[in-house]
C-alpha positions in Angstrom: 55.5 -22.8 88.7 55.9 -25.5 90.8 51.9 -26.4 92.5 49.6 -26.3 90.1 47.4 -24.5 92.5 50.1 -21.9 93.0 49.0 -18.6 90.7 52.3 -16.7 89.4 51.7 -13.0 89.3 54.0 -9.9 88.3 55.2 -7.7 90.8 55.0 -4.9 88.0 51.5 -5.7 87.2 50.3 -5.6 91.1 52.3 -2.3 91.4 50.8 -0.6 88.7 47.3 -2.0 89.2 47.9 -0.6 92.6 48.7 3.2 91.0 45.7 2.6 88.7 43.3 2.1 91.8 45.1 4.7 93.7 44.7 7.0 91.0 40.5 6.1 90.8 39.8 6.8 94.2 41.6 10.5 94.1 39.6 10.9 91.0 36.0 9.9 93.1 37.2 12.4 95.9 38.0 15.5 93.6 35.2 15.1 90.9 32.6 13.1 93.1 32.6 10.4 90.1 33.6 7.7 88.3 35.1 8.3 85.1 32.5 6.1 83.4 29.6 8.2 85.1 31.4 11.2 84.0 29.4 13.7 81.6 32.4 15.0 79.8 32.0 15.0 76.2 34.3 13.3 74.1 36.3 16.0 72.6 36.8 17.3 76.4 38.2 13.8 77.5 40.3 13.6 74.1 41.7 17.3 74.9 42.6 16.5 78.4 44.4 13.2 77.4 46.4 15.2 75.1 47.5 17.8 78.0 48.1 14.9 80.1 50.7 13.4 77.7 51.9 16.7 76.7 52.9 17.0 79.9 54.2 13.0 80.3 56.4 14.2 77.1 57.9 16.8 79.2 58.8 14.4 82.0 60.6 12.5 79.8 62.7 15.1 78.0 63.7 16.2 81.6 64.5 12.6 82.5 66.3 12.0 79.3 68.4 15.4 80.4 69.0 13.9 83.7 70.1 10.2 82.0 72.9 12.1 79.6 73.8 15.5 81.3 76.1 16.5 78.0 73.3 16.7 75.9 72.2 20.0 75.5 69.1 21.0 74.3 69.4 21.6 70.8 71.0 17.9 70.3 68.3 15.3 68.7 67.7 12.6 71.5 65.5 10.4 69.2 68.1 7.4 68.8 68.7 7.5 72.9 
């Protein structure tokens, strides 16, 4: 950083932070709250977290297939 009045920021970071309020609003238009204000109790919000990266584990076996097309599916991926 060359000024000192110059802040450096992380394209990655913006991006993402981008997704993350992206993500909030379409939350507020389907559920008409905030997940804060949300009345959900806690083993509903932990059971939904594990569908959600159920299904984020699924992506990524399908992505890993895509990355190395010889694998097949009975070969352990856990060192790729």
């Amino acid at each position: 950083m060359n000024d000192k009045n110059q802040i450096m920021t992380d394209r990655i970071v913006q991006v993402v932070t981008d997704k993350f309020k992206s993500r909030s609003r379409v939350g507020i238009e389907k559920y008409g709250t905030t997940l804060c204000r949300n009345e959900a109790e806690i083993l509903e919000r932990l059971t939904h977290l594990e569908e959600e990266l159920m299904d984020g584990l699924l992506y990524l076996q399908w992505i890993k297939e895509k990355l190395v097309p010889t694998i097949d599916q009975t070969t352990d991926t856990s060192n790729f």
